[in-house]
DOROSE-764476 format. One record per residue (C-alpha): residue number from 1; residue in one letter; x negated, y, z. Coordinates in pm, whole numbers. Example, Ala and Ser with C-alpha at 12.3 -4.5 7.8 and 13.67 -1.06 7.14 Angstrom:
BEGIN
node num: 1 | residu: A | c1: -1230 | c2: -450 | c3: 780;
node num: 2 | residu: S | c1: -1367 | c2: -106 | c3: 714;
***
This chain:
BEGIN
node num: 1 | residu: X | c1: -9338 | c2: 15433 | c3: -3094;
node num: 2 | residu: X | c1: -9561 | c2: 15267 | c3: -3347;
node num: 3 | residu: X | c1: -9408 | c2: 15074 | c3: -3689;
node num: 4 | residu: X | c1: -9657 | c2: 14837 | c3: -3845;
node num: 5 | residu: X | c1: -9548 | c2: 14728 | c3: -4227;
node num: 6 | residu: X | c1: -9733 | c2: 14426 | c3: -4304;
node num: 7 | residu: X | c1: -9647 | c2: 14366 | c3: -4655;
node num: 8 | residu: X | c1: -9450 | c2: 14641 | c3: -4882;
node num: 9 | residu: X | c1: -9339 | c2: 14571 | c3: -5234;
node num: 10 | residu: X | c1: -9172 | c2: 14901 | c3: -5433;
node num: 11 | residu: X | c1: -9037 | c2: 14902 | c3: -5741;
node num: 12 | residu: X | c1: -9010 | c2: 15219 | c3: -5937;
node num: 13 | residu: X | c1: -8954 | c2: 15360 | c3: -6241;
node num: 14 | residu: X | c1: -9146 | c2: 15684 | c3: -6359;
node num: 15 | residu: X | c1: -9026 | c2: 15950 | c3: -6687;
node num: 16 | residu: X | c1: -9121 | c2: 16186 | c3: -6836;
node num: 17 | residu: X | c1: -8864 | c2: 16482 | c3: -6854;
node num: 18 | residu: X | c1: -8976 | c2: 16579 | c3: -7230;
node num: 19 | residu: X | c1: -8890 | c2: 16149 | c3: -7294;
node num: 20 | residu: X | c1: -8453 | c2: 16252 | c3: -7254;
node num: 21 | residu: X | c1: -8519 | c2: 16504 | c3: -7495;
node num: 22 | residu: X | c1: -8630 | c2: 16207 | c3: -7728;
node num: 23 | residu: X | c1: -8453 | c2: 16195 | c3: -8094;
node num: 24 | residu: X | c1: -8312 | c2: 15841 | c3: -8034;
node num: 25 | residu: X | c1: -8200 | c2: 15895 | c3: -7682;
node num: 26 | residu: X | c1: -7998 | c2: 16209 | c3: -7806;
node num: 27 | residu: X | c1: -7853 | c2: 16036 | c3: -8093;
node num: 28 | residu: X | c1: -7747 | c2: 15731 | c3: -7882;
node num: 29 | residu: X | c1: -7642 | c2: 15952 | c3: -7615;
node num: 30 | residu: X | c1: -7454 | c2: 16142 | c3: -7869;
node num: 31 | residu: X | c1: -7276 | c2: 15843 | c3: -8026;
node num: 32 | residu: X | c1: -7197 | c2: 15734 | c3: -7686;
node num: 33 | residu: X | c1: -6975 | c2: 16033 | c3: -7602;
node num: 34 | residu: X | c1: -6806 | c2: 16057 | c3: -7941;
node num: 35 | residu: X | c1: -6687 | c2: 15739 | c3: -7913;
node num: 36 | residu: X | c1: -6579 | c2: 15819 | c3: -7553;
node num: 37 | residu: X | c1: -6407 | c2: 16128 | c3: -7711;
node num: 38 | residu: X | c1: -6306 | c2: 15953 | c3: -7955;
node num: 39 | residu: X | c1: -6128 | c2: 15678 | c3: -7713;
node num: 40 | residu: X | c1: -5991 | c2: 15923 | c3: -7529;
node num: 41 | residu: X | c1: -5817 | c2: 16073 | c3: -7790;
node num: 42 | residu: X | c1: -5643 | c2: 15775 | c3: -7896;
node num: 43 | residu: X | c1: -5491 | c2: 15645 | c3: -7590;
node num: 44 | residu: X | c1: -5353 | c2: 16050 | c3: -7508;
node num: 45 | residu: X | c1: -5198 | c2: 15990 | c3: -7938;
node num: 46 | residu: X | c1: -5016 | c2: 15677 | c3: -7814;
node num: 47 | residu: X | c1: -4890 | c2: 15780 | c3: -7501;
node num: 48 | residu: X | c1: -4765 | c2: 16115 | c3: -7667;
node num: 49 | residu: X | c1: -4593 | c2: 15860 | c3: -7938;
node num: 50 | residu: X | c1: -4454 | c2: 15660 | c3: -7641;
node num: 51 | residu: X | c1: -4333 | c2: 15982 | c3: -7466;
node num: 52 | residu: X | c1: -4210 | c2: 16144 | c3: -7792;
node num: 53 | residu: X | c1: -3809 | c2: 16152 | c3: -7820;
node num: 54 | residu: X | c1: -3666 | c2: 15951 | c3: -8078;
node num: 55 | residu: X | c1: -3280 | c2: 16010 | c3: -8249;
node num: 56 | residu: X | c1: -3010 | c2: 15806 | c3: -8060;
node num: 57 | residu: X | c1: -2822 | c2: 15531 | c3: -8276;
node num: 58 | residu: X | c1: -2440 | c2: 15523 | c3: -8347;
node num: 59 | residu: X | c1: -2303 | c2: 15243 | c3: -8278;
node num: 60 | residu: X | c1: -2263 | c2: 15114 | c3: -8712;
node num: 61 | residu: X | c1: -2653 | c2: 15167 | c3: -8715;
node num: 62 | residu: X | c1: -2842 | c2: 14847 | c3: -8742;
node num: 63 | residu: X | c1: -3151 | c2: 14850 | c3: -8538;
node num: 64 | residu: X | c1: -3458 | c2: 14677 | c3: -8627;
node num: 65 | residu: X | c1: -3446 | c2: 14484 | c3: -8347;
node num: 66 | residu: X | c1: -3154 | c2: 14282 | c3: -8519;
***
């Protein structure tokens, strides 16, 4: 069975491997993940805070909510 390509366009995109181990690409990956971390962190703090038992109210206790 015979395939005949009459016209092929490629794109592509070559590295080098030393080029992730750049300076600025570690640093930017770097600040990338902290901030992920950093995110992360944060929304497991306010769900804690949601989760997090609070003292009952008598009854003469205002509430804020007042």
């Amino acid at each position: 069975m015979a395939v005949i390509v009459g016209n092929m366009v490629s794109d592509m995109t070559l590295t080098d491997s030393d080029a992730l181990l750049n300076p600025q690409v570690l640093e930017r990956l770097s600040a990338h993940i902290l901030a992920r971390l950093q995110d992360s962190q944060r929304h497991e703090k306010a769900v804690r805070d949601e989760q997090r038992m609070r003292p009952s109210m008598t009854s003469r206790e205002r509430s804020d909510w007042e």
